[in-house]
VOGU-3710 file (C-alpha; in Angstrom, 3 decimals, decimal comma):
1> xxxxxxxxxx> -9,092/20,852/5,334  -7,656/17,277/5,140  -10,529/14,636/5,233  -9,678/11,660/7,000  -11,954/8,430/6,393  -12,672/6,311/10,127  -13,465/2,897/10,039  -14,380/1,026/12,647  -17,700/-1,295/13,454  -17,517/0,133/17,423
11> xxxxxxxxxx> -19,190/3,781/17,032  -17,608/4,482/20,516  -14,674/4,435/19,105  -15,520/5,729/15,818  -16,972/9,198/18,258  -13,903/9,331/20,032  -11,570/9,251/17,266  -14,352/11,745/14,963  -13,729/14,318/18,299  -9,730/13,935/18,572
21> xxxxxxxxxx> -9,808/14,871/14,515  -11,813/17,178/14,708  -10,845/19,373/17,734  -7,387/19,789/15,604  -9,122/20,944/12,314  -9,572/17,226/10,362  -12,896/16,860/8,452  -14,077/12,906/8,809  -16,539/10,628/7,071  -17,117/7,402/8,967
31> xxxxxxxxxx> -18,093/3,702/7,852  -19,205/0,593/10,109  -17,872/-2,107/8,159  -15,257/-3,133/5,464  -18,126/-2,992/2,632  -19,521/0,633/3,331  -15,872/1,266/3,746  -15,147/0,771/-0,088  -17,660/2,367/-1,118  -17,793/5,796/0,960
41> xxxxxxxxxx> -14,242/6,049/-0,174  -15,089/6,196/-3,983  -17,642/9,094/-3,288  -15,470/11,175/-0,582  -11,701/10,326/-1,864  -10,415/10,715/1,437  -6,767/12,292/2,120  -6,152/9,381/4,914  -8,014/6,652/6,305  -7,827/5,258/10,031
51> xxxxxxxxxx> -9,076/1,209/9,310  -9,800/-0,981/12,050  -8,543/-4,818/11,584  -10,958/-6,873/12,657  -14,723/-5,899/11,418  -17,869/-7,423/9,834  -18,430/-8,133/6,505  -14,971/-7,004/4,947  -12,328/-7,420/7,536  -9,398/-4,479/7,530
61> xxxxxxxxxx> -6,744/-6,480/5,592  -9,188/-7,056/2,728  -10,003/-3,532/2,349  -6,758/-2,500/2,318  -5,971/-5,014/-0,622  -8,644/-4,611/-2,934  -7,353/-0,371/-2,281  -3,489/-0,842/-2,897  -4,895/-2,770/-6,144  -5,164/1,137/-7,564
71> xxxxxxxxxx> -4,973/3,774/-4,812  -2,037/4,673/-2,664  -4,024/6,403/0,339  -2,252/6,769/3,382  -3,789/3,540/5,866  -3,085/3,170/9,603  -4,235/0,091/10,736  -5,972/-0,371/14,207  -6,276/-3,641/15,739  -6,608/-4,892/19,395
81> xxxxxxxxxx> -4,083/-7,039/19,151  0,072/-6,805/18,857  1,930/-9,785/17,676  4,255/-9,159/15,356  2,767/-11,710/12,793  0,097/-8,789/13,006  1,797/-6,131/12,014  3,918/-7,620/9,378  1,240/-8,801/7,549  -0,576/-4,801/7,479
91> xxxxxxxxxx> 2,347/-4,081/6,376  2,612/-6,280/3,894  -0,549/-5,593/2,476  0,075/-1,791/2,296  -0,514/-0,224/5,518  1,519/3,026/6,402  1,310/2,203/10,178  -0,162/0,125/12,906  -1,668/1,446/16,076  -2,740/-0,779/19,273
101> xxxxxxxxxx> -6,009/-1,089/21,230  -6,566/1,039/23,587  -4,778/4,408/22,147  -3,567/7,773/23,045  -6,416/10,073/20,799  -3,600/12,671/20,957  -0,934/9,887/19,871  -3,347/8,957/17,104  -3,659/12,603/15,851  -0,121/13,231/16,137
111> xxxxxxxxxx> 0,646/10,005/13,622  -2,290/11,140/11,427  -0,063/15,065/10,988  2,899/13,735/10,405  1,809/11,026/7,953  -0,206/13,436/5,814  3,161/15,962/6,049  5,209/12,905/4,233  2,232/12,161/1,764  2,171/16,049/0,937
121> xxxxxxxxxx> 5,887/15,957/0,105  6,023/13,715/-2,501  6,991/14,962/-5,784  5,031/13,857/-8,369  6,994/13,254/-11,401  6,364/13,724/-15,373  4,500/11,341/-16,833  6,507/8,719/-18,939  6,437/7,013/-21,509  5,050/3,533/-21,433
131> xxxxxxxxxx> 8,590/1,341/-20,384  8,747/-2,367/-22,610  10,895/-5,089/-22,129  10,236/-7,619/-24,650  7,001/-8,950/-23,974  6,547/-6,545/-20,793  4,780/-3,063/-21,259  4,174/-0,787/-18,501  2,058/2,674/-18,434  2,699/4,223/-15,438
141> xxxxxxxxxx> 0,188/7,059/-16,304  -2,548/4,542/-17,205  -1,606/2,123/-14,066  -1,139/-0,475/-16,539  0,915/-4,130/-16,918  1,109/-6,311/-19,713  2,743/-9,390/-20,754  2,656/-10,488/-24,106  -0,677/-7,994/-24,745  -2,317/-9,514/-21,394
151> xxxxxxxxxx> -2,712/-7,106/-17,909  -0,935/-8,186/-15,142  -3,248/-7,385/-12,135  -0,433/-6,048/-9,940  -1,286/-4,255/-6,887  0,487/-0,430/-6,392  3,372/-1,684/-4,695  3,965/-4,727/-6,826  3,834/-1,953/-10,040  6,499/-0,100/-8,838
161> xxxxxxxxxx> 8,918/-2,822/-7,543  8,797/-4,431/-10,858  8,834/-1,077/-13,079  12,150/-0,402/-11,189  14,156/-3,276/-12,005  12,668/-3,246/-15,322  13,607/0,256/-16,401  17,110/-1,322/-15,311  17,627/-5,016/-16,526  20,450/-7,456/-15,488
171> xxxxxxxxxx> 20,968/-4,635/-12,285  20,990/-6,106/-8,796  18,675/-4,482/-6,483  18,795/-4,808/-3,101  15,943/-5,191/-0,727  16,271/-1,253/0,702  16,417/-0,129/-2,830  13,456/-2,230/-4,062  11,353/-0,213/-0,932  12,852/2,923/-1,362
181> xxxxxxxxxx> 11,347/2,778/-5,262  8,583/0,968/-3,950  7,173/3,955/-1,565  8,092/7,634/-1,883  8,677/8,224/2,245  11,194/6,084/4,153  10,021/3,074/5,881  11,523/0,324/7,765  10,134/-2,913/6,936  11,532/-6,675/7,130
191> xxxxxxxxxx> 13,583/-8,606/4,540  10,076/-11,019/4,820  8,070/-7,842/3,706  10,115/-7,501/0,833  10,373/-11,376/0,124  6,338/-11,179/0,078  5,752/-8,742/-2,012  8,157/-10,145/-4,707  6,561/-13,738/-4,195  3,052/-12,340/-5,288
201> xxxxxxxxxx> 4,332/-10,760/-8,256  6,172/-13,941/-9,440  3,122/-15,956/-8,857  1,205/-13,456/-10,964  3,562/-13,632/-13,634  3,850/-17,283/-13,719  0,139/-17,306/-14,232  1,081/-16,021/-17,602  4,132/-18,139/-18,177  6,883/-15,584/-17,464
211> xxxxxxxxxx> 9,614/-16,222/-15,145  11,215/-12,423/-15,684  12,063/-11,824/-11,829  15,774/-13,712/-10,618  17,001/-14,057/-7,684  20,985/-13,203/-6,544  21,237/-15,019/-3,203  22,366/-13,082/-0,691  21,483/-9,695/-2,590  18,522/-9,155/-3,901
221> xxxxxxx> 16,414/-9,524/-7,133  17,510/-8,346/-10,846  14,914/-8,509/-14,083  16,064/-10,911/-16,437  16,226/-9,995/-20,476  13,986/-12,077/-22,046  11,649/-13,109/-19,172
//
């Protein structure tokens, strides 16, 4: 029985969502703020989690960053409001999808099935062996960066995108290919998703004084030999 993880600081709508789940076969655990959020999920390891933007102590967006530093768990955001601005940046941060205030319960349920179908379709490869590039290491089994002996403190998404166009050097990759390594299920996102997600890596590896990541205009992004 899938467990799915609600979090939301209304219990209202943490009951009706705990009922919709339930009445089609989901087991739930349930937190009332970002904190207990973080925490309940280390104990119960849910399959999915349903994570409600705007809440007290930890708001959504933070506790769906400090999780994409070293979990990949399936996150639809919920949030009351609907400007883009909004979504793009749950996106950005890892969310899998963004639902509205007020909601369909069925709707909800619906997105919940056919996001845990995609997650249960990945294909978990063989673990590798630890890819270098000159000062670069990465350990894809341990979760691992390091540059020059030092960890990188890349989030999941930031791992991947620079693992593939290291395991490739000098190779131009566009946007759609950097996502399509970055995430195992197909997703539409914006060139400013992809933009962001590069820009924080960058940034962390300028805080060690590599510059590995260049940019063909009008393309994409390519690892440079030598860093």
């Amino acid at each position: 029985m899938p467990k799915i993880m609600v979090v939301d600081d209304d219990p209202h709508i943490r009951s009706v969502i705990r009922f919709a789940l339930a009445r089609d076969g989901f087991a739930t655990v349930e937190a009332a703020d970002g904190a207990a959020a973080l925490g309940l999920f280390e104990r119960e390891r849910p399959d999915l989690i349903i994570l409600d933007v705007t809440m007290p102590e930890l708001d959504g967006t933070e506790v769906c960053r400090r999780l994409r530093r070293s979990h990949d768990v399936p996150v639809i955001f919920l949030s009351s409001r609907d400007e883009e601005l909004d979504r793009v940046l749950g996106l950005e941060l890892g969310g899998d999808d963004y639902v509205t205030k007020p909601f369909s319960p069925r709707e909800l349920v619906a997105r919940v099935r056919a996001m845990l179908r995609r997650a249960e379709g990945r294909v978990t490869a063989p673990a590798a062996a630890p890819l270098r590039r000159g000062p670069l290491s990465l350990d894809a089994e341990r979760f691992e960066a390091q540059w020059h002996g030092q960890p990188i403190p890349l989030t999941v998404t930031e791992f991947r995108l620079l693992g593939a166009m290291a395991a490739q050097p000098g190779r131009v990759y566009t946007r759609e290919m950097l996502m399509a390594a970055a995430h195992a299920e197909p997703r539409i996102v914006s060139d400013r998703t992809i933009d962001s997600h590069v820009r924080h890596l960058r940034a962390k590896l300028a805080a060690l004084g590599a510059e590995p990541i260049g940019t063909v205009h009008g393309l994409g992004y390519r690892f440079l030999d030598g860093g």
